[in-house]
LUMLUMDREN-2810 file (N, C-alpha, C; in Angstrom, 1 decimal):
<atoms>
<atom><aa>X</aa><ch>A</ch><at>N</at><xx>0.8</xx><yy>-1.2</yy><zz>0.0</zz></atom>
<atom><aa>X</aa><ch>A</ch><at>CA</at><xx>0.0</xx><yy>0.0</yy><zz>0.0</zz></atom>
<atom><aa>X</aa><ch>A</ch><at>C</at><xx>0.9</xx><yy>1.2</yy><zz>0.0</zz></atom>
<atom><aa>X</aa><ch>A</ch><at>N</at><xx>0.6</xx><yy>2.3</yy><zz>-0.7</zz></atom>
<atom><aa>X</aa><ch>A</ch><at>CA</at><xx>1.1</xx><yy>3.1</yy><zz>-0.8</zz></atom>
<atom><aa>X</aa><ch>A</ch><at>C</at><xx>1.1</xx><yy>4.5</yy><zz>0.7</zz></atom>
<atom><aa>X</aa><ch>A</ch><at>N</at><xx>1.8</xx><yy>5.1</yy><zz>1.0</zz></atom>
<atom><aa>X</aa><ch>A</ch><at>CA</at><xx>1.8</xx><yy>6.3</yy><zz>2.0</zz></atom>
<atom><aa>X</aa><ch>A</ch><at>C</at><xx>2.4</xx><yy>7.5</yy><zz>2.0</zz></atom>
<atom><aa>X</aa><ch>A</ch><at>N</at><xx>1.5</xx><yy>8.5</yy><zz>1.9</zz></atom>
<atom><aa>X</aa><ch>A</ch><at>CA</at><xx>2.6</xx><yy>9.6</yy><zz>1.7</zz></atom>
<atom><aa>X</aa><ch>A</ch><at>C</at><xx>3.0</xx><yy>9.9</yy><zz>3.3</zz></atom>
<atom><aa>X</aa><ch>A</ch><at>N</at><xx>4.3</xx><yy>10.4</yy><zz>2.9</zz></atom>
<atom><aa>X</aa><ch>A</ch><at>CA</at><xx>5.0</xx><yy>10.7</yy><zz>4.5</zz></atom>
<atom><aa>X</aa><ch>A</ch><at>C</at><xx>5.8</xx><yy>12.2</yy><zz>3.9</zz></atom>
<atom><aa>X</aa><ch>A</ch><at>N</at><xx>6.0</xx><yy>13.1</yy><zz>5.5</zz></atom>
<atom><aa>X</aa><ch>A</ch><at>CA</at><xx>6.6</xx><yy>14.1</yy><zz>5.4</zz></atom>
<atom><aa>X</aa><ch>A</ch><at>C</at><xx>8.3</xx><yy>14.0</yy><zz>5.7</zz></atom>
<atom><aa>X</aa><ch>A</ch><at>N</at><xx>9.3</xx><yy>14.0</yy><zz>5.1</zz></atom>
<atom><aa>X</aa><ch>A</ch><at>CA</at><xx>10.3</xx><yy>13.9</yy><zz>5.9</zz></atom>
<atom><aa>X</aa><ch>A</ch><at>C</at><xx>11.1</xx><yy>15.1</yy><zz>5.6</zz></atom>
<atom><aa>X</aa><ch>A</ch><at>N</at><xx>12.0</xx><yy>15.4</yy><zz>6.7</zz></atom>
<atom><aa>X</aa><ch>A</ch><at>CA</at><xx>12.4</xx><yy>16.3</yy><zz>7.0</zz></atom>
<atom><aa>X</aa><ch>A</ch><at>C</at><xx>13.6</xx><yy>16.9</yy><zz>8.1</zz></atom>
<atom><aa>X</aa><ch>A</ch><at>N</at><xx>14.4</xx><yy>17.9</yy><zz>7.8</zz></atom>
<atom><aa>X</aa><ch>A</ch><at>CA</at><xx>15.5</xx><yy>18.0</yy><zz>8.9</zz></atom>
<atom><aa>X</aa><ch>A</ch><at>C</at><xx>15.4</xx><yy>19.5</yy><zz>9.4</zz></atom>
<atom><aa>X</aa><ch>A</ch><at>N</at><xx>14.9</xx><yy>19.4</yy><zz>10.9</zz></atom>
<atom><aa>X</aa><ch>A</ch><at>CA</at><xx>14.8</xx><yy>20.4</yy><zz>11.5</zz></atom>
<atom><aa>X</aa><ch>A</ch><at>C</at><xx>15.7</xx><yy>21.7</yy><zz>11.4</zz></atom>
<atom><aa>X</aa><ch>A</ch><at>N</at><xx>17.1</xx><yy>21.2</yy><zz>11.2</zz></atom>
<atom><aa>X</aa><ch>A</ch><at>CA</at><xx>18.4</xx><yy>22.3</yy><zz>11.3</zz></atom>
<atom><aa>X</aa><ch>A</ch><at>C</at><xx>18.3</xx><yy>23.2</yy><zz>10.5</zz></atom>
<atom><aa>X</aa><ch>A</ch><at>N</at><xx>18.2</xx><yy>22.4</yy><zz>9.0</zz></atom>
<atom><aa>X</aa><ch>A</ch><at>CA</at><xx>18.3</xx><yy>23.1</yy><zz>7.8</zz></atom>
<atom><aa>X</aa><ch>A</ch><at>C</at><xx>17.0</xx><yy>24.0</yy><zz>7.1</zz></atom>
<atom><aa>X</aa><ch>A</ch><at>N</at><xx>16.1</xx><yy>23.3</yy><zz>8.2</zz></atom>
<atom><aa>X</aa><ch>A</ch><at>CA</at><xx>14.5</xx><yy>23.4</yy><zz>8.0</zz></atom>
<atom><aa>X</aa><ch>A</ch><at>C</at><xx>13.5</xx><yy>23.0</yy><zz>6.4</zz></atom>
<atom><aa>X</aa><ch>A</ch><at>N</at><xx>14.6</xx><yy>22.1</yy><zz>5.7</zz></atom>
<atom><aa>X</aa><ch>A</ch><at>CA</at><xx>14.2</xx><yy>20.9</yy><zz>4.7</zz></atom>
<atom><aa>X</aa><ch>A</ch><at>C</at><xx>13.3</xx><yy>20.1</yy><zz>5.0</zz></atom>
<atom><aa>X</aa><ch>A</ch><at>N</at><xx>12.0</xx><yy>20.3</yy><zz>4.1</zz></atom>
<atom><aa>X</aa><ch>A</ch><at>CA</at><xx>11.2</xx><yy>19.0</yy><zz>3.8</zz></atom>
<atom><aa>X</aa><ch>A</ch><at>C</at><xx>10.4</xx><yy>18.9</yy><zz>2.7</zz></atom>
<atom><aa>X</aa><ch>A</ch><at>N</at><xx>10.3</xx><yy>17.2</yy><zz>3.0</zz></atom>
<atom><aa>X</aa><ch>A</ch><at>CA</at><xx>9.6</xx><yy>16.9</yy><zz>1.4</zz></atom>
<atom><aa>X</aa><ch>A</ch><at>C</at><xx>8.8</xx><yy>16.2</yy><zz>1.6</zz></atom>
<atom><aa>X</aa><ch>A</ch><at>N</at><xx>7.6</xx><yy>16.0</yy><zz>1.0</zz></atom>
<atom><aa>X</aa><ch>A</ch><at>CA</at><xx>6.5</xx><yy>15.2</yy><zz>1.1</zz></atom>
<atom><aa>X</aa><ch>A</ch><at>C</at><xx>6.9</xx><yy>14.0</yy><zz>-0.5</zz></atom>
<atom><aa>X</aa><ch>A</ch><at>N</at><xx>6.8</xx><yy>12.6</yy><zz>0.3</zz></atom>
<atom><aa>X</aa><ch>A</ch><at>CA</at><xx>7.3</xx><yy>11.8</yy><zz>-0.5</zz></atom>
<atom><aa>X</aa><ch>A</ch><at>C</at><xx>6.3</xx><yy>10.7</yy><zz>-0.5</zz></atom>
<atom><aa>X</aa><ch>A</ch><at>N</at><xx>5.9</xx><yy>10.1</yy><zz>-1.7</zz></atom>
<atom><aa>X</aa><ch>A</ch><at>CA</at><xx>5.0</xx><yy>8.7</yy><zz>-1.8</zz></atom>
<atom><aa>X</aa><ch>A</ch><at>C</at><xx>5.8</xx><yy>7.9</yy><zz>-1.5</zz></atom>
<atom><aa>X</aa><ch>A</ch><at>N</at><xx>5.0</xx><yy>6.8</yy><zz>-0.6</zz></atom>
<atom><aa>X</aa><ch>A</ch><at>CA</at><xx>6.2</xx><yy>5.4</yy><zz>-0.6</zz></atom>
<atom><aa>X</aa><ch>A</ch><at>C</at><xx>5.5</xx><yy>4.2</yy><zz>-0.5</zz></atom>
<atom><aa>X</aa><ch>A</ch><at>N</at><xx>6.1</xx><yy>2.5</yy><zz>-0.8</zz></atom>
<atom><aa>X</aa><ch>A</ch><at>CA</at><xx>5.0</xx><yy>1.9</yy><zz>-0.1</zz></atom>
<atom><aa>X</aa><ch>A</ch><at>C</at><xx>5.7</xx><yy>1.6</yy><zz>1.1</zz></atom>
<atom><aa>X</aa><ch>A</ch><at>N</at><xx>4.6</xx><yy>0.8</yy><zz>1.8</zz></atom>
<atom><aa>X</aa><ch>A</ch><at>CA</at><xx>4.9</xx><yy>0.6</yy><zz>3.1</zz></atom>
<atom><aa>X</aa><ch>A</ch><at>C</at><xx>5.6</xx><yy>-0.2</yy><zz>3.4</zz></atom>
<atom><aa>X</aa><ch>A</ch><at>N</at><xx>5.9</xx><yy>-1.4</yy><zz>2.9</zz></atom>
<atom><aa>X</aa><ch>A</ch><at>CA</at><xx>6.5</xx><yy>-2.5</yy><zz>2.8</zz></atom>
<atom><aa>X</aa><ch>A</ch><at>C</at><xx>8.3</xx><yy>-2.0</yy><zz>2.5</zz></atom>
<atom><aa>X</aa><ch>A</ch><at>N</at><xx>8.3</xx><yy>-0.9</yy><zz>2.3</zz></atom>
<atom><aa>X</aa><ch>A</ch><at>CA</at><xx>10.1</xx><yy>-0.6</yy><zz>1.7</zz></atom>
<atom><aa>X</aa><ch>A</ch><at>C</at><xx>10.4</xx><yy>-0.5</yy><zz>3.0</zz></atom>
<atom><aa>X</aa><ch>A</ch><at>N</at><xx>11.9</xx><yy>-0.4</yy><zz>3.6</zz></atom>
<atom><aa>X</aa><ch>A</ch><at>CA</at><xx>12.7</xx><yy>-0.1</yy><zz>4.2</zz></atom>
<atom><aa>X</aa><ch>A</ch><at>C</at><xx>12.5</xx><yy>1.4</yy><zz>4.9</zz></atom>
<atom><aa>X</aa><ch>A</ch><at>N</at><xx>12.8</xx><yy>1.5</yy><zz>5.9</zz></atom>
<atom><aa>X</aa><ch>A</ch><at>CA</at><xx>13.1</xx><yy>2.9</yy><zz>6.0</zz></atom>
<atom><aa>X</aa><ch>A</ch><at>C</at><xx>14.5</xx><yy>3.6</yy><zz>5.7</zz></atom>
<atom><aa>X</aa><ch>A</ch><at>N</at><xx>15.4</xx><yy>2.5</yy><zz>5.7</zz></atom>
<atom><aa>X</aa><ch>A</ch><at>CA</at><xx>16.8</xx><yy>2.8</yy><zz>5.0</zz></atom>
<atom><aa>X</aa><ch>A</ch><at>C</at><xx>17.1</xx><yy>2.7</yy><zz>3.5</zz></atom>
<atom><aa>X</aa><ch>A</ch><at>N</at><xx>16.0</xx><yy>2.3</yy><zz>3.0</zz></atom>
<atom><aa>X</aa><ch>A</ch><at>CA</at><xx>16.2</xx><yy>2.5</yy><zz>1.4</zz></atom>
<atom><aa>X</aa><ch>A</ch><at>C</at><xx>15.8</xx><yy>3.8</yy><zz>0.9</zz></atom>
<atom><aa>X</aa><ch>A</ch><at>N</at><xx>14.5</xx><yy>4.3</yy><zz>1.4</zz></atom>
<atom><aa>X</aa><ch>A</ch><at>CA</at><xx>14.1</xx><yy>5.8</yy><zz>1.6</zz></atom>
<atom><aa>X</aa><ch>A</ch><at>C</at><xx>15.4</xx><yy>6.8</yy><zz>1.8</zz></atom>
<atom><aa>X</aa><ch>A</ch><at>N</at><xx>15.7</xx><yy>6.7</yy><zz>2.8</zz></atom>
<atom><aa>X</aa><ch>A</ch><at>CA</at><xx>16.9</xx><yy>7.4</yy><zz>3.1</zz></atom>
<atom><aa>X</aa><ch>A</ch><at>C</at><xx>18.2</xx><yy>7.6</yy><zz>2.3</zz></atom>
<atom><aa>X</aa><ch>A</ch><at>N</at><xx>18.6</xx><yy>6.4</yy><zz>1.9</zz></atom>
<atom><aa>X</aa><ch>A</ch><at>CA</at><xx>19.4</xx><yy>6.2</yy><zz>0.4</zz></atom>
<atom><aa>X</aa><ch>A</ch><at>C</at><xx>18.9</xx><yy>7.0</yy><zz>-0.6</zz></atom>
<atom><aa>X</aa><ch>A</ch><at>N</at><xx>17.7</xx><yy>6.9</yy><zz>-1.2</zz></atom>
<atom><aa>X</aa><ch>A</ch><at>CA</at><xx>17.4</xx><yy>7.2</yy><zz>-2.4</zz></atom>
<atom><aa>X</aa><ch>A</ch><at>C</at><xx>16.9</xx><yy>9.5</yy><zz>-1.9</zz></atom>
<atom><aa>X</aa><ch>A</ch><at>N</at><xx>16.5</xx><yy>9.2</yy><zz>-0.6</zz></atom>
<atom><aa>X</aa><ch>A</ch><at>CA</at><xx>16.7</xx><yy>10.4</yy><zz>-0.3</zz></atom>
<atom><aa>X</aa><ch>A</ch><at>C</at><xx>18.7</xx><yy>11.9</yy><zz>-0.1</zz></atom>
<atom><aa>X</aa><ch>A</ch><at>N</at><xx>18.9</xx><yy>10.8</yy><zz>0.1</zz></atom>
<atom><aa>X</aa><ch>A</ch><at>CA</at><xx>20.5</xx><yy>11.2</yy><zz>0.2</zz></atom>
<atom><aa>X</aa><ch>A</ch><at>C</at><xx>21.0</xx><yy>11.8</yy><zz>-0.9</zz></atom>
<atom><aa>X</aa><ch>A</ch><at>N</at><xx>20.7</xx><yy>11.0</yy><zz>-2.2</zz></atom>
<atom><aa>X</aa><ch>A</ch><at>CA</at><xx>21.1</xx><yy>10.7</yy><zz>-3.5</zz></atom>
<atom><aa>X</aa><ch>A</ch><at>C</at><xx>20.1</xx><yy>12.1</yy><zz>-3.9</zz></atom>
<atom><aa>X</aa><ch>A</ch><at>N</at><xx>19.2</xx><yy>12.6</yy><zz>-3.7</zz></atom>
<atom><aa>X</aa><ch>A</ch><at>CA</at><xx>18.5</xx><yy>13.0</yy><zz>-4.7</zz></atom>
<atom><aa>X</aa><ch>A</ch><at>C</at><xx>17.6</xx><yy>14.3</yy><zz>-4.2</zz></atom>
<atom><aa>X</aa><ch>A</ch><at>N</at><xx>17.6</xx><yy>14.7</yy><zz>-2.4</zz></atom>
<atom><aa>X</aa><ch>A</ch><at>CA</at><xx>16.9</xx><yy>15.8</yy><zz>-2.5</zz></atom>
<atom><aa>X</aa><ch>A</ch><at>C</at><xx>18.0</xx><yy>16.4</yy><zz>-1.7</zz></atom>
<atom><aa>X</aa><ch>A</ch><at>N</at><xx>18.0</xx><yy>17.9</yy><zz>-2.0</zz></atom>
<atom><aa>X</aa><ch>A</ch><at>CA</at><xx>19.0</xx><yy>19.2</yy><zz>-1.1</zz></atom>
<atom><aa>X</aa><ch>A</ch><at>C</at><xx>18.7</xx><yy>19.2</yy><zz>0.1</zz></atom>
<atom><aa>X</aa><ch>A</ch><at>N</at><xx>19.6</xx><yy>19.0</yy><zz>1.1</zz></atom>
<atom><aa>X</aa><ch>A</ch><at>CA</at><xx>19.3</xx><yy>19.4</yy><zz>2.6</zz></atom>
<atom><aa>X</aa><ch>A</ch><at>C</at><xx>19.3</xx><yy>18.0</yy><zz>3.2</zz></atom>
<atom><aa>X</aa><ch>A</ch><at>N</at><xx>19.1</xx><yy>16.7</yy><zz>2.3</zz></atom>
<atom><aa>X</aa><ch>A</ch><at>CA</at><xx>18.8</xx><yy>15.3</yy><zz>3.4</zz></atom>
<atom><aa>X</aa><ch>A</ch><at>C</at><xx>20.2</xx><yy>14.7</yy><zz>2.8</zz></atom>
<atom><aa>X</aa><ch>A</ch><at>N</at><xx>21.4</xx><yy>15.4</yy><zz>2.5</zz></atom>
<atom><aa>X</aa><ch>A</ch><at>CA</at><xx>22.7</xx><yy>14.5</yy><zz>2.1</zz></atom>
<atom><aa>X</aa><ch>A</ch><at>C</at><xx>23.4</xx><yy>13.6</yy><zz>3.0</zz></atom>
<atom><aa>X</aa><ch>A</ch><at>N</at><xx>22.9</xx><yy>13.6</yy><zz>4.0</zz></atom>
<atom><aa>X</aa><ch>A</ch><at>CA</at><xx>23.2</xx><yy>12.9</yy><zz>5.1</zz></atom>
<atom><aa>X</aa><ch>A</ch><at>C</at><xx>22.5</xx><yy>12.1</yy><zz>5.6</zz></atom>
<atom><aa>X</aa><ch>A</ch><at>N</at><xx>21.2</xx><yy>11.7</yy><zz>5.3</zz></atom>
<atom><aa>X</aa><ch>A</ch><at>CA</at><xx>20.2</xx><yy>11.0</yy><zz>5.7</zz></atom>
<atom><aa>X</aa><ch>A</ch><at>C</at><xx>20.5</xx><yy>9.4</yy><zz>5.1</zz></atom>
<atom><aa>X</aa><ch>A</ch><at>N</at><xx>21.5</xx><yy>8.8</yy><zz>4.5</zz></atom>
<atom><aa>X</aa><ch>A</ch><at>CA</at><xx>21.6</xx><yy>7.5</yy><zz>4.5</zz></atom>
<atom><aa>X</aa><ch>A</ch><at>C</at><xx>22.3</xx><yy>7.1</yy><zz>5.7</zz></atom>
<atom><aa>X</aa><ch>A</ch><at>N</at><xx>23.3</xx><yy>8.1</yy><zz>6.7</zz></atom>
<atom><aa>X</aa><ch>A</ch><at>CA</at><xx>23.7</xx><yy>7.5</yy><zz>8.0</zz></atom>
<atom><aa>X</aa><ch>A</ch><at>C</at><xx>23.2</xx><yy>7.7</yy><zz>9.3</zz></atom>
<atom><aa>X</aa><ch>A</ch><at>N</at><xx>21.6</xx><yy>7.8</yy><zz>9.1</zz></atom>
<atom><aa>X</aa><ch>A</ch><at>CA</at><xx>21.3</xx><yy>7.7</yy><zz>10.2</zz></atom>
<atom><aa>X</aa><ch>A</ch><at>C</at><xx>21.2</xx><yy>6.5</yy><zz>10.2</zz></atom>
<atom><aa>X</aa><ch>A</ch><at>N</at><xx>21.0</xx><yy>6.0</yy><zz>11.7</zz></atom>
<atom><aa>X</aa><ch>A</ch><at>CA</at><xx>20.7</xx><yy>4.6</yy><zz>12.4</zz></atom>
<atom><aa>X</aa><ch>A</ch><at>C</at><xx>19.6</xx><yy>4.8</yy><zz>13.3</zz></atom>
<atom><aa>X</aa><ch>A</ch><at>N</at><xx>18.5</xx><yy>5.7</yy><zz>13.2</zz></atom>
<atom><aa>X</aa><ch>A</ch><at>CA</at><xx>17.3</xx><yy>5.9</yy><zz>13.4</zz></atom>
<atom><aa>X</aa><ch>A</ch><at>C</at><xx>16.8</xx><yy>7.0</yy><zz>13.5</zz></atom>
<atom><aa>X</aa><ch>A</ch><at>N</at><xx>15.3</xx><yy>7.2</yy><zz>12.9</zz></atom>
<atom><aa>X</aa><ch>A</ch><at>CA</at><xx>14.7</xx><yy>8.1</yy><zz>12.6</zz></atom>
<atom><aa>X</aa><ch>A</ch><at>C</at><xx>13.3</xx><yy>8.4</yy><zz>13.5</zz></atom>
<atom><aa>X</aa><ch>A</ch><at>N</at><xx>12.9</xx><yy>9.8</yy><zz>14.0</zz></atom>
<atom><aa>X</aa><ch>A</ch><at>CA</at><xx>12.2</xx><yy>9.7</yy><zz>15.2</zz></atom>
<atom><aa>X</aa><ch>A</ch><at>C</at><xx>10.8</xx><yy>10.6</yy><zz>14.2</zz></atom>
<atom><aa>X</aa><ch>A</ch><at>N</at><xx>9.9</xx><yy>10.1</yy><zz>15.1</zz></atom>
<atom><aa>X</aa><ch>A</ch><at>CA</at><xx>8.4</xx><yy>10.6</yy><zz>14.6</zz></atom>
<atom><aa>X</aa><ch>A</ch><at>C</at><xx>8.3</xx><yy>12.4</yy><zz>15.3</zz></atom>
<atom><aa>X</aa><ch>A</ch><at>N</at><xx>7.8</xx><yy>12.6</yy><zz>14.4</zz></atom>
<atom><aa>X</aa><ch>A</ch><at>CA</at><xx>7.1</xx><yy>14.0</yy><zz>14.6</zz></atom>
<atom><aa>X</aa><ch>A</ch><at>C</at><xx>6.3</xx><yy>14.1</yy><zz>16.2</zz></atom>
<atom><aa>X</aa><ch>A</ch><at>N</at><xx>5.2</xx><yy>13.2</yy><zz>15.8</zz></atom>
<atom><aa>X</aa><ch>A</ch><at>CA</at><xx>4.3</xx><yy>13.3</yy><zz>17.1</zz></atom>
<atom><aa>X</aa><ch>A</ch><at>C</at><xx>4.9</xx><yy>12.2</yy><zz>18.0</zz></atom>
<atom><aa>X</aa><ch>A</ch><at>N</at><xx>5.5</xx><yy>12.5</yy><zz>19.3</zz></atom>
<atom><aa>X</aa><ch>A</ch><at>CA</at><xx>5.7</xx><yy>11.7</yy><zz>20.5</zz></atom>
<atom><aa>X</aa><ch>A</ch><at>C</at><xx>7.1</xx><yy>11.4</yy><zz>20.1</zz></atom>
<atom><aa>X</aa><ch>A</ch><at>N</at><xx>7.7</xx><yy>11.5</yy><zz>19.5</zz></atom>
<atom><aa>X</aa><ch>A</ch><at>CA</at><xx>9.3</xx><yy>11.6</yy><zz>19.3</zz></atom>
<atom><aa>X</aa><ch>A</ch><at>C</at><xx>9.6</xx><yy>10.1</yy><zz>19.6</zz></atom>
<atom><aa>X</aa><ch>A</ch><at>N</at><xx>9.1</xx><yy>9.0</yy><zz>18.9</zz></atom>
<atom><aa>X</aa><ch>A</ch><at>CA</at><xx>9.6</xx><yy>7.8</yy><zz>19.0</zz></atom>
<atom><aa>X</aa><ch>A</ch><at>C</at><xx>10.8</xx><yy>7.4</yy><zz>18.4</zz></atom>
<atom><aa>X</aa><ch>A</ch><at>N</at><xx>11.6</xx><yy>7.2</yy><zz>18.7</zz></atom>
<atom><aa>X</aa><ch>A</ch><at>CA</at><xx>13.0</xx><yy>6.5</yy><zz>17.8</zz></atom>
<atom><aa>X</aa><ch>A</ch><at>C</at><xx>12.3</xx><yy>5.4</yy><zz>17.0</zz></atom>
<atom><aa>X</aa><ch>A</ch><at>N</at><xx>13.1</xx><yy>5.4</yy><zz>15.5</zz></atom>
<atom><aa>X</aa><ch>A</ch><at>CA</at><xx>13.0</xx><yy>4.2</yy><zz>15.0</zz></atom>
<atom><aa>X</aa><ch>A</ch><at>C</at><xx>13.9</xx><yy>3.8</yy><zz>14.2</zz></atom>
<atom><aa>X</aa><ch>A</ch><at>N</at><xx>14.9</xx><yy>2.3</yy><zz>14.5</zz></atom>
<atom><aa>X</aa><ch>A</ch><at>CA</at><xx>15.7</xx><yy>2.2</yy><zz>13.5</zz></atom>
<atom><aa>X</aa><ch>A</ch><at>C</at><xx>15.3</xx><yy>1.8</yy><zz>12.0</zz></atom>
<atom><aa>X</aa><ch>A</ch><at>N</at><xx>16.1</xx><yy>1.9</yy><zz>11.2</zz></atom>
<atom><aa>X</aa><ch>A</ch><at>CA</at><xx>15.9</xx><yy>2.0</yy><zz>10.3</zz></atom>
<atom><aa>X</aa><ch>A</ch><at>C</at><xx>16.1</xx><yy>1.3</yy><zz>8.9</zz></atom>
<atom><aa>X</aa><ch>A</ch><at>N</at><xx>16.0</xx><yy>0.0</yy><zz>9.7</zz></atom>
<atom><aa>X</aa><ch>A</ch><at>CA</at><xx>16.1</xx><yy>-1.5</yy><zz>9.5</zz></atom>
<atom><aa>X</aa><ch>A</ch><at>C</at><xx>14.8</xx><yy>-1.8</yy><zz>9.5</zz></atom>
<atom><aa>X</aa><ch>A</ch><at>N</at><xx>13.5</xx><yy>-1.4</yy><zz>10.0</zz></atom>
<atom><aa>X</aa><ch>A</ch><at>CA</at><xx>12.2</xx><yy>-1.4</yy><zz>9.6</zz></atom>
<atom><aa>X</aa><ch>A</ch><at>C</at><xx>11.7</xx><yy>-1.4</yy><zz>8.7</zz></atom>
<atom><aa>X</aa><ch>A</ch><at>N</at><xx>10.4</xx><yy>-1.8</yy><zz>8.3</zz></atom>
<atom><aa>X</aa><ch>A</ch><at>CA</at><xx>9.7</xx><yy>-1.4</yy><zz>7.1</zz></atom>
<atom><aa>X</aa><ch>A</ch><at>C</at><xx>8.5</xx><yy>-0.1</yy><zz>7.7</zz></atom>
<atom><aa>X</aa><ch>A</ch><at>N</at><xx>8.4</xx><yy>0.7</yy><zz>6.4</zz></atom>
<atom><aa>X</aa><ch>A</ch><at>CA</at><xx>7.3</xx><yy>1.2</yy><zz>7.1</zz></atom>
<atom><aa>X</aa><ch>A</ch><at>C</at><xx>5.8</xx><yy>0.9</yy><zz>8.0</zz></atom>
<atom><aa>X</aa><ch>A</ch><at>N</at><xx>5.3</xx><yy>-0.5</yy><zz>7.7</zz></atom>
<atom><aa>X</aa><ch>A</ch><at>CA</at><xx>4.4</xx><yy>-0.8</yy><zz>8.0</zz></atom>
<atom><aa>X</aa><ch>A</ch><at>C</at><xx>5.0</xx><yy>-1.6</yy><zz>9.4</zz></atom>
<atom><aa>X</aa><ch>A</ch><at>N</at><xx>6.3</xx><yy>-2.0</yy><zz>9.6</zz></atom>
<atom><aa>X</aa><ch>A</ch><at>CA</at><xx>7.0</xx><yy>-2.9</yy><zz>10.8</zz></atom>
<atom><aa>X</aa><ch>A</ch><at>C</at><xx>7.0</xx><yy>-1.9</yy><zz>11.8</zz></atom>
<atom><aa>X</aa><ch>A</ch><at>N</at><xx>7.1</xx><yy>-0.3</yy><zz>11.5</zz></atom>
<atom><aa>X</aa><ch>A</ch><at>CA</at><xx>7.6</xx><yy>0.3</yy><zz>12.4</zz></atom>
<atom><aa>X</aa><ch>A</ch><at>C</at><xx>5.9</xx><yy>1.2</yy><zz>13.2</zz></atom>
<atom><aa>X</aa><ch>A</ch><at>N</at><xx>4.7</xx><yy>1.0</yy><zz>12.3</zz></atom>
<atom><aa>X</aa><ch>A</ch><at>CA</at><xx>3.5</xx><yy>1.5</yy><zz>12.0</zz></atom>
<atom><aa>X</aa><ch>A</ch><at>C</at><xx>3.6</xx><yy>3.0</yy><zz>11.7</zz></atom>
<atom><aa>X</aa><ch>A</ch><at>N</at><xx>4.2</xx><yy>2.9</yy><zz>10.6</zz></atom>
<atom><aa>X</aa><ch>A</ch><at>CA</at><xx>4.8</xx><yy>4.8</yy><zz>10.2</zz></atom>
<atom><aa>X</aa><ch>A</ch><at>C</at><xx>3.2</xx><yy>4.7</yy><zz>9.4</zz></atom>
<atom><aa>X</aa><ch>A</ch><at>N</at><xx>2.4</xx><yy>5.6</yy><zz>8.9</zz></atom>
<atom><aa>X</aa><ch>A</ch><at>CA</at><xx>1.3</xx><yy>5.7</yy><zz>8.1</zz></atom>
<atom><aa>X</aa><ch>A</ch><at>C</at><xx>0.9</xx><yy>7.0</yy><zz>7.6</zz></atom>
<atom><aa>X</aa><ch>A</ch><at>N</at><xx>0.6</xx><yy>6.9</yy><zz>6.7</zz></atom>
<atom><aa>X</aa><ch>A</ch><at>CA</at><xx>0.1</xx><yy>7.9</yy><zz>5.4</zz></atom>
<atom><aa>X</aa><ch>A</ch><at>C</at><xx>0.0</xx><yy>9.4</yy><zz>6.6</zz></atom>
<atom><aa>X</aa><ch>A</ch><at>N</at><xx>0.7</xx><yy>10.3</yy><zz>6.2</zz></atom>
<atom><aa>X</aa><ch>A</ch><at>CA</at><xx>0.4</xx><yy>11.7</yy><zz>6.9</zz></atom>
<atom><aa>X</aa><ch>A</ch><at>C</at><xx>1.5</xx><yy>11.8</yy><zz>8.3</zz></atom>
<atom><aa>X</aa><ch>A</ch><at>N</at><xx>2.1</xx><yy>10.8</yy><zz>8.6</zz></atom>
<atom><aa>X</aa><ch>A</ch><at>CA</at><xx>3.5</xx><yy>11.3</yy><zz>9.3</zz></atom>
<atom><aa>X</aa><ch>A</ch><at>C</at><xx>4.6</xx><yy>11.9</yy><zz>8.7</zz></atom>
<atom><aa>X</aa><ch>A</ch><at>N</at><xx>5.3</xx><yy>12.5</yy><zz>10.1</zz></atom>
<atom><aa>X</aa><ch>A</ch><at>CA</at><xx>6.2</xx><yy>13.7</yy><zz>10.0</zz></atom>
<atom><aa>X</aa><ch>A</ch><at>C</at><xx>7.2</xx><yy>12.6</yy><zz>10.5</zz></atom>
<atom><aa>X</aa><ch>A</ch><at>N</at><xx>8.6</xx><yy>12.4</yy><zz>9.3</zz></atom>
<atom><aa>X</aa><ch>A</ch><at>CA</at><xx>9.5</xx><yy>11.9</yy><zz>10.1</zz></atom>
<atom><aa>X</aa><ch>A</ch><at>C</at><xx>10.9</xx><yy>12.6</yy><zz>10.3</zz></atom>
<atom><aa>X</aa><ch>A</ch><at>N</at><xx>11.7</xx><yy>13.0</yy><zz>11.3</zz></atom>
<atom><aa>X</aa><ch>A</ch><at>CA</at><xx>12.8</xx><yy>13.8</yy><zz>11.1</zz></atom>
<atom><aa>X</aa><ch>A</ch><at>C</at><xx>14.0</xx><yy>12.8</yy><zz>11.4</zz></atom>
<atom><aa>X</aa><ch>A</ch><at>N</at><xx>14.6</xx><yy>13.3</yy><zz>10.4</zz></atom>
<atom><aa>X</aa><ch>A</ch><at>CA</at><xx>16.4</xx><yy>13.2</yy><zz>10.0</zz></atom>
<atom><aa>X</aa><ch>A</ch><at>C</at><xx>16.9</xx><yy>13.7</yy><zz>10.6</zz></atom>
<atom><aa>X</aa><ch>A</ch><at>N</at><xx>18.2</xx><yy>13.6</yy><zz>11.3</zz></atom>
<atom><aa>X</aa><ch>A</ch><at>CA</at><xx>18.9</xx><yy>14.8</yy><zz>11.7</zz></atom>
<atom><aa>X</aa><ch>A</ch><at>C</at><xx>20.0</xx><yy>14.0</yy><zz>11.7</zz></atom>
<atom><aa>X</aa><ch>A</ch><at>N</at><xx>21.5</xx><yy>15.5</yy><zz>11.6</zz></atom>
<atom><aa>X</aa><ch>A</ch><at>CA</at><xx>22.8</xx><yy>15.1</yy><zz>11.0</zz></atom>
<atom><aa>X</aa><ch>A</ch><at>C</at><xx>23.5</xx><yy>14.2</yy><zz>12.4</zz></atom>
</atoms>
């Protein structure tokens, strides 16, 4: 199933609203985010990524649906 998510890096104050399915990685995201949007060039070395609302850690070895990320979260990056 597909989800749009917000991701984003507080410092730089970068973000992008990205389709994904749920089933991918949260570390392939990140890769392909690294590679391809300004401001997240650093986002394939995190080793986990925390939610907007309630500031949950999540590594990044998850899938989106493993970690329950879903359509309309905010997730932030940071360096």
């Amino acid at each position: 199933m597909k989800i749009i998510i917000t991701i984003t890096n507080p410092t730089n104050k970068v973000g992008y609203d990205i389709q994904i399915d749920n089933k991918q990685k949260i570390s392939t995201t990140l890769k392909v985010c690294s590679e391809n949007l300004a401001g997240l060039e650093f986002a394939d070395r995190c080793k986990k990524i925390r939610l907007w609302d309630g500031g949950r850690l999540i590594p990044v070895e998850k899938t989106y649906d493993e970690a329950q990320i879903y359509s309309g979260s905010k997730i932030i990056v940071e360096d």
